[in-house]
C-alpha positions in Angstrom: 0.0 0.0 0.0 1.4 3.3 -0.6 2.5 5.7 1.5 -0.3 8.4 2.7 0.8 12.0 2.5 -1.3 15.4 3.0 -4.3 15.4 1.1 -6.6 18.1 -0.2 -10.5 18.1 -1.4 -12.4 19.7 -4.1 -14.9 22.1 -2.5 -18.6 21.7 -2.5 -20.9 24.6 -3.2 -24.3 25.2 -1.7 -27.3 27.7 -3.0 -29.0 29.4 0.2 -31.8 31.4 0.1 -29.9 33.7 2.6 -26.4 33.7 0.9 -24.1 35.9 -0.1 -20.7 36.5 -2.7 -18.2 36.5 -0.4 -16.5 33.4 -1.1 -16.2 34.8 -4.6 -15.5 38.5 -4.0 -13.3 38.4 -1.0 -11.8 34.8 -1.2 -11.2 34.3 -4.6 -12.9 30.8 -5.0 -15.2 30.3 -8.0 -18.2 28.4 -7.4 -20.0 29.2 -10.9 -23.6 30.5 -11.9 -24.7 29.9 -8.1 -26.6 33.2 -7.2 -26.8 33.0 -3.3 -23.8 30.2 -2.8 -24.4 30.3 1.0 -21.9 27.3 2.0 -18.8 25.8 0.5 -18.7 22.2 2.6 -14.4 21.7 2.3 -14.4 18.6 4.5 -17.1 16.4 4.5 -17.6 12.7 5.1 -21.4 13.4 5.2 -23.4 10.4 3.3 -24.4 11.5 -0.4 -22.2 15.0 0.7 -18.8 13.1 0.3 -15.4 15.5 -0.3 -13.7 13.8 -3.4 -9.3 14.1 -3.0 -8.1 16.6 -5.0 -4.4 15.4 -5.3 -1.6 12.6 -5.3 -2.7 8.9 -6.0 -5.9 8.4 -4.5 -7.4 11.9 -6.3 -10.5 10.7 -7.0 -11.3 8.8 -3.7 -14.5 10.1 -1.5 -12.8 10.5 2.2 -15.3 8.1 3.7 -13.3 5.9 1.2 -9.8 6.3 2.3 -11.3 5.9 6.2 -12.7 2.4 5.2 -8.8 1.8 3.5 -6.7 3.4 5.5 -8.7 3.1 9.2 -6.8 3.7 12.1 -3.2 5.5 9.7 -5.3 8.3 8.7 -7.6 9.0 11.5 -6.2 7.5 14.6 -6.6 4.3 16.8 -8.8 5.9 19.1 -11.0 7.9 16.6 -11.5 4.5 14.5 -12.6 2.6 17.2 -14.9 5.9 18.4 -16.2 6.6 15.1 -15.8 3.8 12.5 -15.9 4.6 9.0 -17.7 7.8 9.3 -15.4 10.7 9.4 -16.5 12.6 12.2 -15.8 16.7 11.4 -17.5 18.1 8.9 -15.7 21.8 7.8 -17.1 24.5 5.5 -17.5 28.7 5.1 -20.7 30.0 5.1 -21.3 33.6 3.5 -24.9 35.4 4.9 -26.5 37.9 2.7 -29.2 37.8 5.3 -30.5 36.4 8.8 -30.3 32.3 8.8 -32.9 30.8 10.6 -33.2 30.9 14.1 -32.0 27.5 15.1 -31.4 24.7 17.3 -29.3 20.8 17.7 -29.9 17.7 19.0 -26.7 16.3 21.3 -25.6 12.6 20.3 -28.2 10.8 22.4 -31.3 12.6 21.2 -29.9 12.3 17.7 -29.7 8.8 17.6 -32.6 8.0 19.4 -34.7 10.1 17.2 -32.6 9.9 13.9 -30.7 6.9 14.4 -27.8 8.9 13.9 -24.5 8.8 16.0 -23.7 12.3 16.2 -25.5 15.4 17.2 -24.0 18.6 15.8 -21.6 20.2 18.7 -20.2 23.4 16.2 -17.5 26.5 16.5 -17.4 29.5 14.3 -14.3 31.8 13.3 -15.5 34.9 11.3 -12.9 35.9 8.4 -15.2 38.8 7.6 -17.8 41.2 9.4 -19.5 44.2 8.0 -19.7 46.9 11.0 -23.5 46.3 11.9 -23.3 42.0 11.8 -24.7 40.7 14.4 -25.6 37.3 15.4 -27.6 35.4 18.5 -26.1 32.6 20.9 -28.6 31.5 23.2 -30.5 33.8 26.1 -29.8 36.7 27.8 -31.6 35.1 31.1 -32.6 31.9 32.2 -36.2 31.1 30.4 -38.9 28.4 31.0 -40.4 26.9 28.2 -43.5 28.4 28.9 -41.9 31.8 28.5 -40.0 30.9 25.4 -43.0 29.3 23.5 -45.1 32.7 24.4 -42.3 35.1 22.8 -42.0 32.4 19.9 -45.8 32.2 19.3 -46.0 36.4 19.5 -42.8 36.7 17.3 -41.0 38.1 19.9 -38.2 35.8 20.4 -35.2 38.1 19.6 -35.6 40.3 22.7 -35.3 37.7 24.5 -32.1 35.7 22.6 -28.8 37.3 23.4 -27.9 38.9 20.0 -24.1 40.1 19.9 -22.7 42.8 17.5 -19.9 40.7 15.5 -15.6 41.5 14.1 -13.2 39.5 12.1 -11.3 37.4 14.4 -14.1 36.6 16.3 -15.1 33.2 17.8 -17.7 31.4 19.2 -18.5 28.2 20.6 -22.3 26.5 19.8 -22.3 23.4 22.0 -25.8 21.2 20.8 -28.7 22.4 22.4 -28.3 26.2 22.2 -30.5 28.0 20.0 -28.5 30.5 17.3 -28.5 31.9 14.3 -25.9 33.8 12.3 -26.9 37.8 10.9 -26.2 39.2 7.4 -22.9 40.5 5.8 -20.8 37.5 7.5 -18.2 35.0 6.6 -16.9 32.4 8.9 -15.8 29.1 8.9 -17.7 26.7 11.0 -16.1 23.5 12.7 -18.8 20.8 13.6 -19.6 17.1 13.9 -20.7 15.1 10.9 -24.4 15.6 11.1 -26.7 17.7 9.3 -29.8 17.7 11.9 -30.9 21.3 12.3 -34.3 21.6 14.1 -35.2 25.0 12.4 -37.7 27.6 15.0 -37.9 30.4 13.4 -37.1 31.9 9.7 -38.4 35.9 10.2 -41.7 34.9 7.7 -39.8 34.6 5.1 -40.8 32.6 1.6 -39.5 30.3 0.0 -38.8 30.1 -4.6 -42.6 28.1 -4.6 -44.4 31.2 -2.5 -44.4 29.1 0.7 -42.9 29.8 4.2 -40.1 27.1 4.8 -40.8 24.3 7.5 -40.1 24.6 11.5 -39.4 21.9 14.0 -41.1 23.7 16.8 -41.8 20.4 18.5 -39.2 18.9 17.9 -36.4 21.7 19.1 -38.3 21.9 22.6 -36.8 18.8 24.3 -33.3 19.6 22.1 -33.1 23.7 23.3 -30.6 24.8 26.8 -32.9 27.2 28.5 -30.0 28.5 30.2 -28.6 31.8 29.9 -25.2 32.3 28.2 -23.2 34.6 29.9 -20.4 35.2 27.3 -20.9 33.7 23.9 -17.8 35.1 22.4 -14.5 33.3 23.1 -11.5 35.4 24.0 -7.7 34.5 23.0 -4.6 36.2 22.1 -2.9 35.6 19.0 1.3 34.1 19.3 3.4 34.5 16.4 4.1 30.7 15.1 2.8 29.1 18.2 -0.7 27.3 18.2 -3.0 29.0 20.6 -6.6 26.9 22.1 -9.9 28.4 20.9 -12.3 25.4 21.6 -11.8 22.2 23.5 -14.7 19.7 23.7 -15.3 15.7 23.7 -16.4 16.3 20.1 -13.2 18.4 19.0 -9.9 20.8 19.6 -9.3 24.0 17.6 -6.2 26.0 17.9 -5.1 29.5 16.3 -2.1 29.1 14.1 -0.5 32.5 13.3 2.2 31.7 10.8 4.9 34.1 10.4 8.0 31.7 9.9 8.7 28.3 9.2 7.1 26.2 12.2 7.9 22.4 12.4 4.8 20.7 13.9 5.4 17.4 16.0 1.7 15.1 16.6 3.7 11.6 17.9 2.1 12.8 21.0 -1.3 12.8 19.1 -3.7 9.6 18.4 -5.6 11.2 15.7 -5.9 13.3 12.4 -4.8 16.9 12.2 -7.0 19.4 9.8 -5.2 22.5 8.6 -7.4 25.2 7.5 -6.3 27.9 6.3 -8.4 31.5 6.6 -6.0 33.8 5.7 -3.0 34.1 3.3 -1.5 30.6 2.1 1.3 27.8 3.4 3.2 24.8 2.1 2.9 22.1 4.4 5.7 19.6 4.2 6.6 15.9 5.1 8.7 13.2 4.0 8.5 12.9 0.0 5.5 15.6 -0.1 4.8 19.5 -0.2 1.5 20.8 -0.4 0.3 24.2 -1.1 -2.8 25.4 0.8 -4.1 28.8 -0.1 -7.3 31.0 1.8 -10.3 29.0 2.1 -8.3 25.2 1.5 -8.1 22.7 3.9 -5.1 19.9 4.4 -6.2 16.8 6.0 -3.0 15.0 7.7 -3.0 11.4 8.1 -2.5 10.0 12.1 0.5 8.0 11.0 2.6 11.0 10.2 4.0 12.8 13.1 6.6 15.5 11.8 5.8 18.2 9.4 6.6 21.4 8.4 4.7 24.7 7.7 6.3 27.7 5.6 4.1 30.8 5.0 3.7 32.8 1.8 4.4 35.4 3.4 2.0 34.7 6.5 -0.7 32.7 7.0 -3.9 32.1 9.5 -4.8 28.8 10.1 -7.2 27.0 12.2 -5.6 23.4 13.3 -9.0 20.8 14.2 -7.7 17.8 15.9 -9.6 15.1 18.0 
């Protein structure tokens, strides 16, 4: 078998009724006639939503693919045994040209005992890009009964009572499964999740859909799924270290650090029992290992396998990249 090496993915573009032109306009990535391309999905093991390589020997090969060859080399001993052959981090940008739906997801153990799926959707967001009056909403301002929070949903009065926080480049926040969210207009983030797409929808603002009809909600079925607690501090503070990795997010479901790349940095994961994703948000790199260098420019991702432990990273000049790891 040969030898794995760091591999990259062809994109996936998705048409939102909400979306935008950023990905186009301020990152350079062509994703066609799409008018509204909402989401590009870079990493996906998602079933039917499959990233295809984009280079080396196995370009061609959907990544749920290479997990099913490769197993425990390219995602780790522990994460095989955790998560089989389903990849379990699904990556992508999303661009808002208006309000998403107010929203809400199931944790792993409602998800599979409704869905039959293994993972709920635990998610982190990084914005690249904020007009100055973005906003978004991450949970309540107070504690709320259910009560209260089906009378301000039924009145359509549910904003004033969701904690709604005016949003910069750089920022980051942290949507554990069960809070209710939704992301404002004139943003462009990347998003960090688990491979699921469950999304218990509450409310869209009345909008209409391309038939003339208002798009479904799950108000049942986000009641026993929504925190009612109140979050305190949705954003999460850090502080930027030239060429050292800095922790946004650590959770069960993943760990995202802050890579700002000024020099050459040699990276050392022998320490590490799983996969490293390299995303890169700003500027572009050449990651290198034995026998391979890859370039990764704004908006690609680099997927290295478990079973290498030592590689390099040289920016072009500089680079921003988030590093996912489980």
């Amino acid at each position: 078998m040969n030898t794995l090496y760091p591999l990259k993915f062809s994109p996936i573009f998705k048409q939102k009724i909400w979306g935008g032109n950023q990905i186009k306009t301020l990152m350079g990535i062509d994703y066609g006639d799409l008018p509204n391309c909402g989401e590009m999905w870079v990493l996906s093991g998602v079933e039917d939503e499959e990233s295809i390589v984009s280079n080396g020997f196995l370009k061609g090969n959907t990544l749920n693919e290479l997990v099913e060859i490769y197993m425990a080399d390219l995602v780790g001993e522990k994460v095989f045994d955790t998560y089989g052959v389903i990849f379990p981090i699904l990556l992508k940008f999303i661009d808002t040209n208006d309000y998403l739906s107010v929203q809400v997801h199931p944790d792993d153990k409602l998800a599979m005992e409704r869905h039959g799926e293994a993972f709920g959707k635990t998610e982190m967001w990084y914005v690249l890009s904020a007009k100055e009056d973005s906003e978004l909403i991450s949970g309540f301002t107070n504690d709320v009964s259910k009560e209260t929070y089906l009378q301000n949903l039924g009145n359509k009065t549910l904003k004033g009572i969701l904690n709604t926080v005016n949003v910069s480049s750089g920022d980051v926040y942290f949507i554990p499964a069960g809070r209710v969210h939704a992301i404002g207009s004139g943003i462009l983030l990347a998003e960090i999740q688990q491979t699921s797409d469950i999304t218990y929808r509450i409310y869209d603002w009345d909008r209409i859909d391309a038939s003339g009809l208002p798009r479904e909600l799950h108000t049942d079925l986000a009641l026993d799924a929504i925190d009612f607690k109140a979050t305190s501090e949705p954003r999460t503070r850090f502080q930027p270290r030239p060429n050292l990795p800095v922790t946004l997010v650590t959770c069960p479901q993943f760990t995202t650090k802050f890579i700002e790349c000024t020099s050459k940095i040699e990276l050392d994961y022998s320490d590490k029992d799983s996969f490293v994703i390299l995303l890169c948000t700003d500027g572009s790199f050449t990651v290198t290992c034995t026998g391979s260098k890859v370039p990764v420019k704004k908006g690609e991702v680099v997927l290295l396998p478990a079973e290498i432990n030592l590689f390099e990273l040289l920016p072009e000049p500089k680079a921003d990249i988030l590093e996912i790891i489980i």
